[in-house]
N, C-alpha and C positions, 0 to 999 in steps of 0.2 A: 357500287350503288348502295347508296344508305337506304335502309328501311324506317320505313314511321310506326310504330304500334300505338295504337289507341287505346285509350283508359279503357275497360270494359264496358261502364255506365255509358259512355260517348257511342262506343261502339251500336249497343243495344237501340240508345235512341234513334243511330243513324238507321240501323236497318227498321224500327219499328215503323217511324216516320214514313207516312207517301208521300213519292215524288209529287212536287207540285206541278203538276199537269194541268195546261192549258190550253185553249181553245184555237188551233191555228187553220184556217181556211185560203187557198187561193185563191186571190182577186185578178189578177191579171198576168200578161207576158209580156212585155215594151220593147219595142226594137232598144237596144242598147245606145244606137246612131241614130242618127236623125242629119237628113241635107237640107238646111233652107232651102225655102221657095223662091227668094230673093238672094239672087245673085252670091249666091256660094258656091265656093270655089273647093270646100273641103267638109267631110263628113263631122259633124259633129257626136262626141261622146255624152248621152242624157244620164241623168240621174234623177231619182226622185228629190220633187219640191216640198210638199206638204201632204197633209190629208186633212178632211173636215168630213163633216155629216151634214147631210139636207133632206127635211124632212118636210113632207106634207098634212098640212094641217086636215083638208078632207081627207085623207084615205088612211090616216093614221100609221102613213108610212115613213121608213128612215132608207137612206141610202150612204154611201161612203163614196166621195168623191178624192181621187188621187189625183193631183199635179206632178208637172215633169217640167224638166226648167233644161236647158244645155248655156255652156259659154256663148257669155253676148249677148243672151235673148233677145235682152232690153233693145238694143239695137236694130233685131231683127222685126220685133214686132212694129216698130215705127215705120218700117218699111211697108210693115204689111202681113207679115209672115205671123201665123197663130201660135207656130211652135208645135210640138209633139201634142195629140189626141189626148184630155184627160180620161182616165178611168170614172165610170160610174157603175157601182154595185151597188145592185139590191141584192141582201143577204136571209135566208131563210130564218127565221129567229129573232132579226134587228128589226124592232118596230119605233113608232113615236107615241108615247102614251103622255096626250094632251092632258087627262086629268095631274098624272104625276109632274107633267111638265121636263120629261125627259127621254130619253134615247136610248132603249133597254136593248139586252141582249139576253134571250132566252134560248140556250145552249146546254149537251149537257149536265142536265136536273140544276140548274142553278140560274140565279135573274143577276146580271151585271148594267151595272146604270154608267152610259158608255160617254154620256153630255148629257148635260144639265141645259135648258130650255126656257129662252125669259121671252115676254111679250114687250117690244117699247113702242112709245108713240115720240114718234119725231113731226116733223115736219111735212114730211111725204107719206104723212098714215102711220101703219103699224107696221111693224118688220119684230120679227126671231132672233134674236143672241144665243146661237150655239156655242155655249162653250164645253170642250172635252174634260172629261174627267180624269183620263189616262188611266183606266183600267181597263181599256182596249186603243190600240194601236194599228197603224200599218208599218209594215216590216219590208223593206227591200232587199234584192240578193241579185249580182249577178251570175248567171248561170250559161251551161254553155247546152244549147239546145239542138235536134239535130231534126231534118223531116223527110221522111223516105217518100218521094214521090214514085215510085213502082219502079225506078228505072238507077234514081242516084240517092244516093244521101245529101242533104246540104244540111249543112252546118252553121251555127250562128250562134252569135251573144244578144240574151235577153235581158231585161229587169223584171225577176219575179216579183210582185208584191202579194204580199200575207194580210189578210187580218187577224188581231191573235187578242185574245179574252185574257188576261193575269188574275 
């Protein structure tokens, strides 16, 4: 096994430096699988689709909405079928602040501006252009979960989702 020795100077700034630590919270657990409701024949493997934020203009509130998508959707939802439950979090800290026009996250001791916040007029009135800033994220993982109901264990794959502050 080769060893690596670091210049002194490299060394010192490594350890002086704090880890950059960030803000990671659980949003949810996903079934892993998902069965259409229309005429499937076989379990389907889900994954995370997207994530956005939606925010209410009276309560000055923000939320984090997760999608999930499986093979085929598209097919399925013609049929009828919705597809797997999205996630909606409200998070203790994530508000909408209408004067700044954005999607903060106050976590911490620090303000992280998570989407930026436009008002348009189209056709059909006014509508919100939330667009992310990516200085916060959702994160997916799958993990293997287990739940003791007093008598057995059962066992299963979930999709955890995070939201995490950078």
């Amino acid at each position: 096994m080769k060893r690596v020795l670091l210049p002194p100077f490299l060394l010192m700034v490594a350890l002086a430096s704090p880890a950059l630590a960030g803000t990671k919270i659980k949003l949810d657990a996903v079934p892993a699988e998902y069965r259409p409701d229309v005429g499937a024949e076989r379990i389907m493997p889900v994954s995370m689709e997207n994530f956005y934020f939606e925010v209410n203009r009276e309560t000055s509130r923000a939320r984090v909405v997760v999608e999930y998508t499986f093979p085929h959707q598209v097919g399925y939802l013609s049929d009828g079928d919705p597809g797997p439950r999205p996630t909606l979090a409200q998070l203790p800290g994530l508000t909408y602040g209408p004067s700044a026009h954005a999607v903060v996250y106050d976590g911490d001791g620090k303000r992280t501006v998570c989407a930026v916040v436009e008002e348009r007029k189209g056709l059909r009135g006014t509508h919100l252009n939330i667009k992310n800033t990516g200085a916060c994220v959702v994160t997916a993982t799958f993990t293997e979960h287990s739940r003791d109901d007093g008598w057995s264990v059962h066992r299963f794959r979930a999709i955890d989702t995070y939201f995490e502050v950078h």
